[in-house]
C-alpha positions, 0 to 999 in steps of 0.5 A: 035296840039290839040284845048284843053287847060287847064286851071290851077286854084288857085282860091284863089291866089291874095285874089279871083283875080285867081278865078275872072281871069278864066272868062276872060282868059277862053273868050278869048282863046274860041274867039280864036278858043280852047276848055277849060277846067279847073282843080283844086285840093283840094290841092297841091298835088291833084293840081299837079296830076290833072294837070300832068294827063293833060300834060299826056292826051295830052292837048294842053298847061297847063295855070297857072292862079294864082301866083309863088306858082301856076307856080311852080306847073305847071313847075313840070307838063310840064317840059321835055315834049311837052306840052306848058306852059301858064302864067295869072298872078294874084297872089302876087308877079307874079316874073316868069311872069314879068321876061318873060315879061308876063302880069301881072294881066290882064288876057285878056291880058295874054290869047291873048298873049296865043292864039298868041303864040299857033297859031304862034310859040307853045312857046320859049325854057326856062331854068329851074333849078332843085334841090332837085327832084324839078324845079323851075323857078326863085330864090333859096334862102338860108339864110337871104332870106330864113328866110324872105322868111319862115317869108313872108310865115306866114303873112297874112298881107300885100301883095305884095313886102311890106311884104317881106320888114316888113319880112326883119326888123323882121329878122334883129334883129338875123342878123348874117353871115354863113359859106358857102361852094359853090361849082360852076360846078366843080371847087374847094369848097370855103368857104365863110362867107355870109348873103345869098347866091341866086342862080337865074334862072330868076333875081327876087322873093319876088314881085320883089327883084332883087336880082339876077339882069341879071340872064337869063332863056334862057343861060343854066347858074344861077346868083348866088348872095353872100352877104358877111358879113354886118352890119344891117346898111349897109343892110337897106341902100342897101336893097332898091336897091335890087328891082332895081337890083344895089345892086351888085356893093356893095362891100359885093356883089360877082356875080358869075355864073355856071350851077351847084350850091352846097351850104352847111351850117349848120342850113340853109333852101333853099327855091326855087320859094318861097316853102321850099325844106329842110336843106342845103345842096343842088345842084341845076342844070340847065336844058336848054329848059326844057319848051316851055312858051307861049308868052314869050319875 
């Protein structure tokens, strides 16, 4: 394997904590015995083309340092491929880095574990889920999530897991349940009323919503989470659990899995790794080892 890594840049996620990151995670990995380079783009799009002509040029692992939105990035760039994916987690909600068991803002911490990583075992095989053209590697979500979701999006104040929870109470007051048709794998389409239905490739999003709580990236199936029909009530009641993950034994929490997902709903967006992929509705398919991550546990 090549000595050249990538560093992949979102200098402004985490309010400057990316641009501050690269200094260290840089060090490191030059301690290490790699040469570095990093890339950046003037925006997503320049971003994602940077970092695929990267992967394409043969570089030794592509390093996401930034946030969720930042990862999701790098998936699109090193998913199907050789090329090995490397996590310094600094931005928001850094869901895909604690589900794997990465650090998370400490970017000294996540470039040793790197460097370990590519000298011992060059990563471990992890699922993706694919929808849309897209993968993504935590949670799609759709319905009160999504709106919380497109809401959470729009704040610039505060951050991390607070904001998602005000996002929640102002979404509250247009609560309402949908009709869903779900489709699993191939088995029959049910129709089902529900307030959101998420399907997970990794348990978490929104800094650390559980929401699909025991949902594996490393089994080749999703967790897929349908709250039914609730009142705004008994939703501030349970909401709290959500971020430990015992919500799903609330009788309005069905737990499914499959490795295919249809969802179906009228006036409904998905959203997956936090990005909105358009109007339901949507397949989401699994995709088993679609990418080696660095250091993973």
């Amino acid at each position: 394997m090549t000595s050249d890594i990538t560093l992949f840049v979102n200098p402004t996620a985490g309010r400057g904590r990316g641009a501050r990151a690269v200094g260290p995670a840089a060090r490191v990995l030059r301690g290490a015995g790699y040469s570095v380079r990093t890339v950046l783009g003037t925006d997503a799009a320049d971003a994602l083309r940077r970092a695929r002509a990267a992967v394409a040029g043969g570089t030794g692992a592509l390093v996401a340092v930034g946030g969720d939105g930042l990862v999701s990035l790098a998936l699109q760039a090193v998913a199907g491929t050789d090329v090995p994916l490397g996590v310094v987690a600094v931005g928001t909600g850094n869901d895909y880095a604690r589900a794997n068991g990465l650090p998370v803002r400490d970017p000294e911490a996540a470039g040793r574990l790197v460097a370990r990583a590519l000298k011992e075992d060059g990563g471990r095989p992890r699922d993706l889920g694919r929808v849309a053209g897209r993968y993504f590697g935590t949670v799609l979500a759709s319905g009160l999530d999504s709106r919380i979701n497109d809401r959470a999006n729009r704040m610039r104040f505060p951050t991390g897991r607070l904001r998602y929870d005000l996002a929640l109470l102002a979404e509250l007051a247009a609560l309402r349940p949908v009709p869903y048709r779900l489709r699993l794998d191939d088995g029959p389409v049910r129709e089902v009323e529900a307030t959101l239905v998420a399907v997970g490739n990794t348990d978490s999003y929104g800094g650390g919503m559980r929401m699909c709580a025991g949902a594996r990236a490393d089994d080749g199936l999703f967790g897929v989470t349908v709250v039914g029909p609730c009142s705004r009530t008994t939703l501030l009641r349970v909401f709290p659990r959500v971020h430990r993950g015992t919500h799903l034994t609330h009788p309005a929490v069905t737990v499914l899995s499959a490795a295919r997902v249809t969802l179906e709903a009228s006036g409904v967006t998905g959203y997956a790794d936090g990005e909105p992929l358009g109007p339901l509705p949507l397949t989401a398919e699994t995709v088993p080892e679609a990418v080696r991550l660095l250091g993973a546990r």
